[in-house]
N, C-alpha and C positions, 0 to 999 in steps of 0.2 A: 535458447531452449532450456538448458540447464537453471536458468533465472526462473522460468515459470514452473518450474517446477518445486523450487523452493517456495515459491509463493503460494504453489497449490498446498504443499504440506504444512504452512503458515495457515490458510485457511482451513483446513483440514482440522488443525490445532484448534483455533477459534471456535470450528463448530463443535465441537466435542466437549470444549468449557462451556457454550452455552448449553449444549444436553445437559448437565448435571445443577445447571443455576435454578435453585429454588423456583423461581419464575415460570422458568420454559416447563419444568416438570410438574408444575399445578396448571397448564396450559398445553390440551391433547391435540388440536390443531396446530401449534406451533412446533411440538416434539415431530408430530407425522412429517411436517413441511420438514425440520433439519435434520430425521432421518433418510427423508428421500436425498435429500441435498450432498447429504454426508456419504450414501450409497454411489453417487453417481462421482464426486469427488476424487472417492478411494479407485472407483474404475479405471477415473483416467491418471489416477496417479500411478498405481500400478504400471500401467503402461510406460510414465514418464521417469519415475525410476529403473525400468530397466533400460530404458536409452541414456540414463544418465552413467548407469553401471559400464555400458558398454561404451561411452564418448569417452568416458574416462580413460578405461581400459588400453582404446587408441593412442588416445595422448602420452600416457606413461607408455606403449611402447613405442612412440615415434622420439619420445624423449631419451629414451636408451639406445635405440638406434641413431639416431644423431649424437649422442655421447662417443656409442664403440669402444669405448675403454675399456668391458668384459667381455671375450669372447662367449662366454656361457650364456650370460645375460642377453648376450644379442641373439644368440641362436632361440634365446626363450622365446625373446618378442618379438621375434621375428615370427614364430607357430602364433603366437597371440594373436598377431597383426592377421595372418590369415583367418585368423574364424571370426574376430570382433568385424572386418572390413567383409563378410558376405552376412553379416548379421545388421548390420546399423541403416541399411539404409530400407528395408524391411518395417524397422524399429520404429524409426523416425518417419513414413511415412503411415503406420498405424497413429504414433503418438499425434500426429498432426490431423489425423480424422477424429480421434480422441476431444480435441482442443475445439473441432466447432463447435459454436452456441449451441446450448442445451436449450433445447425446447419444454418448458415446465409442464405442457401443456400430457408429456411422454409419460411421465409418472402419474398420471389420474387412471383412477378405474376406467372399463368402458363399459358400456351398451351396444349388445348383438343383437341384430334383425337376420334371421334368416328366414326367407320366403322362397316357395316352391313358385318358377316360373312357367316356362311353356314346356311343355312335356306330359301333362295330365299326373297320372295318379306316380308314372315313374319321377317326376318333377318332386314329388311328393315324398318320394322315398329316398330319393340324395340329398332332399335338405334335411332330412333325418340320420343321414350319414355325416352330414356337413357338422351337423350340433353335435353328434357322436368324437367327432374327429375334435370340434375344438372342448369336447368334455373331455376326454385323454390328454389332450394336450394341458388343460387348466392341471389338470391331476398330478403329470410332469413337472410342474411351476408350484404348485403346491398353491393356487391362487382360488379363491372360494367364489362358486357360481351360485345365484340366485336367481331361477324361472320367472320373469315379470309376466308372463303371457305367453300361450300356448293357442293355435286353432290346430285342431288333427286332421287328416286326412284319412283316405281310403287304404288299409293295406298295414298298418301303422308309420304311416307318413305323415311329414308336418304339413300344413297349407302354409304355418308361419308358427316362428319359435321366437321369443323376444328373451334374451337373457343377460344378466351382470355379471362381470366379473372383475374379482376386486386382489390387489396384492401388486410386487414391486413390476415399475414400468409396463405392466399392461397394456396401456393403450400406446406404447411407441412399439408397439412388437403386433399390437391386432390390427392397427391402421391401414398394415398393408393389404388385408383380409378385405377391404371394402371394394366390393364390383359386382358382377358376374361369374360365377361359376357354372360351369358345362360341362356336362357325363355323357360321352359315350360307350355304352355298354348291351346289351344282352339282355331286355328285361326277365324275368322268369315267366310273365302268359306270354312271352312271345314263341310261336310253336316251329316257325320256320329259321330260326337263326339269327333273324337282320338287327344290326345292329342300329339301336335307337339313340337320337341326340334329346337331351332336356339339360334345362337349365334352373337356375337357382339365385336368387339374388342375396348377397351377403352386404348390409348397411352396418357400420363402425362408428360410434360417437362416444366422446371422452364424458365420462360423467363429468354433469357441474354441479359444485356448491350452490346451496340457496342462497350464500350472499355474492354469488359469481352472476347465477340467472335467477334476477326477484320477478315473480308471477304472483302478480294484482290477481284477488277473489274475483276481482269485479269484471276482469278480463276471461274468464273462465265460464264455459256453459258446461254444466254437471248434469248427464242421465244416469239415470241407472233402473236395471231392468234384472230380469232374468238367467243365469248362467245358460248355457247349452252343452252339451255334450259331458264328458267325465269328468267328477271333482265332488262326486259322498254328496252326501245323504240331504245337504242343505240345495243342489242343483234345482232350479223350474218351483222350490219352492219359496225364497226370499229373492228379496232386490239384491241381492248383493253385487252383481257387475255393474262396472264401470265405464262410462263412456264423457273423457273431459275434452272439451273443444274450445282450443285457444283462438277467440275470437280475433285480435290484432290477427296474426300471421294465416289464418285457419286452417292449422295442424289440428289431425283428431288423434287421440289417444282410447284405446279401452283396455282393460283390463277385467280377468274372469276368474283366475285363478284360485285364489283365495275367497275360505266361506264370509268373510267377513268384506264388508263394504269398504270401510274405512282402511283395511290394508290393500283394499285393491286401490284405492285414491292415493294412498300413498306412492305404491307400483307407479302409475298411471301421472303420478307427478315427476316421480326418477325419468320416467321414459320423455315425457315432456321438456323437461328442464335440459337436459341429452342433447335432444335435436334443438332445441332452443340455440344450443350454445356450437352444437356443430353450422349451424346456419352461419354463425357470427364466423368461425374459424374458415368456415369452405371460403367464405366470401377475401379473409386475409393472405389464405392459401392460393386462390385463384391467381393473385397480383403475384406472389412469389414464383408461382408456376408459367409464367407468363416470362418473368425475368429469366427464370431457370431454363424454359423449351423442358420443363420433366414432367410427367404424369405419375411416376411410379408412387409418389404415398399422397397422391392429390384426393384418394376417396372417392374419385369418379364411378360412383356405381351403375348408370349406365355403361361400360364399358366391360368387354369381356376380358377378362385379366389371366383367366385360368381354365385348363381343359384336364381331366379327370378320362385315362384310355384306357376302359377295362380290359379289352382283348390284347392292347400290350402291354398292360401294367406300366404306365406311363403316366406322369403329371407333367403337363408342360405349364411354365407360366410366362405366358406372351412377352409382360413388358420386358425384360429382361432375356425374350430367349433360351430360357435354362427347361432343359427337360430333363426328368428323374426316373429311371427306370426303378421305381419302388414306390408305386401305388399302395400297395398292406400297407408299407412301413408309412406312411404320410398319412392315410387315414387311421391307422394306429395310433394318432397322436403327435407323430414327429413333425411338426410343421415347421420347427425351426430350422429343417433342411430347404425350406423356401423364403422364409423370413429374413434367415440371415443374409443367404445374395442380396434380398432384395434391399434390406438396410444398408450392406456395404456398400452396393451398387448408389445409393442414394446421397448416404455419404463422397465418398466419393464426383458426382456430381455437385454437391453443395463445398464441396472443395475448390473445384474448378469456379465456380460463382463465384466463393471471395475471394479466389487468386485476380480474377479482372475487375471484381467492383472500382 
């Protein structure tokens, strides 16, 4: 263990001389890829340093305890001995989740669908809460969101919200976000009290490069028509929405947003290229999840994942069993009170994997 860890700081070293080589620094694709590289490095070095701090620590004092020849000395490390030996093996089984294979796929931007399911117009208004909660949350992370597509609903609810967001490991932290979401709550026209159940579908796709997913012109059917609803002064009267329909696979895409045609084409190709390329990953994830028996960051969006209890101020999230008595504080933005189990819990499972591969 101590071996890899010198070699992580040995790479660590390498990648920091190629940041500064002429080369890499007239080359913005290549600096982004060995900054993310370099972030993710330092993380598990961190970690690997301090189990180095503390195996050391052990050793010098198993070494003066089997010496004996200072009374003082031995009594030191003797106290040493007890706090390094309830700390190490804590350490070292962090350092060791640390060490599984990095998924590169973790550091891409992603693309959020959120869609109002069954429940009518309150369906409508928790995926309005859903978008709210992961806008606080981006705001937390200081990661920049971009509206590809918006349809409203009744009430100021979404029918469906499509959005990007972009900044460090994003998509190994929103992955888990993909399933089913379901509110039970108290709507406000409700006059007798009873508590109503809706639901909400949340889709997660890692943005892809256009030289990750190449999309043929000729493979593409392109409408475009009239916006509807809010969006100034250009609305019902130019073409400006989008409607692109990937013929091979037939995924439709539209986009409305924007007065201008050709940023909605753009939009409308982000979103495209998205699910293009989650199509490829669910399909390499299936076989994984199949070897593993996990579901928990399979993306399975039919699947109810999470319940949202007004009346008890409760989030429970199925896979894992964890219930939260702090509903405010999770739609407030704090999600990483459920992200995080749900990553450790994941890790942890893909541990146990290459312990028997």
């Amino acid at each position: 263990m101590i071996e890899i860890v010198e070699k992580l700081e040995k790479k660590l070293a390498r990648i920091d001389n190629e940041l500064i080589d002429p080369v890499v620094l007239s080359d913005r694709k290549k600096q982004i890829e060995l900054n993310r590289e370099r972030r993710h490095v330092s993380g598990v070095l961190e970690v690997g340093r301090e189990y180095r701090r503390i195996k050391t620590g052990l050793d010098e004092a198993y070494a003066i305890l089997e010496d004996g020849s200072d009374p003082e000395l031995v009594a030191m490390a003797r106290e040493e001995l007890t706090a390094y030996e309830s700390q190490i093996e804590a350490v070292e089984a962090d350092f060791k989740l640390k060490l599984l294979p990095h998924d590169p796929t973790d550091d891409k931007p992603a693309v959020i669908e959120v869609r109002a399911g069954t429940g009518g117009d309150e369906a409508g208004l928790f995926a309005a809460d859903i978008f709210r909660m992961y806008q606080r949350y981006a705001e937390t992370k200081r990661w920049k969101m971009e509206i590809l597509n918006s349809s409203e609903a009744g009430a100021g609810g979404f029918k469906e919200i499509i959005f990007s967001l972009d900044g460090d490991g994003v998509y190994g932290k929103m992955k888990y976000e993909s399933g089913v979401h379901r509110v039970q709550r108290v709507p406000d026209t409700e006059t007798q009290g009873r508590i109503h159940t809706s639901a909400v579908t949340v889709a997660v796709f890692p943005e892809a490069e256009e030289v990750e997913i190449e999309i043929k012109e000729s493979d593409l059917k392109v409408d475009v028509y009239r916006s509807s609803g809010p969006g100034g002064q250009s609305v019902n009267t130019t073409d400006s929405a989008v409607r692109i329909t990937h013929l091979p696979s037939g995924l439709v895409v539209t986009c409305q947003d924007e007065k201008s045609q050709l940023k909605n084409k753009i939009k409308a190709l982000k979103v495209l290229r998205a699910r293009l390329f989650d199509a490829i990953l669910a399909e390499r994830q299936a076989k994984i999840a199949a070897e593993r028996k996990t579901m928990v960051s399979s993306g399975d969006r039919s699947a109810k994942i999470r319940t949202y209890n007004f009346p008890q101020s409760r989030v429970t999230d199925h896979r894992i069993n964890l219930s939260l008595y702090s509903l405010t504080d999770v739609l407030g933005g704090n999600v990483d009170a459920l992200i995080e189990p749900l990553a450790q819990h994941d890790r942890e499972e893909r541990l146990k994997f290459e312990a028997v591969k």
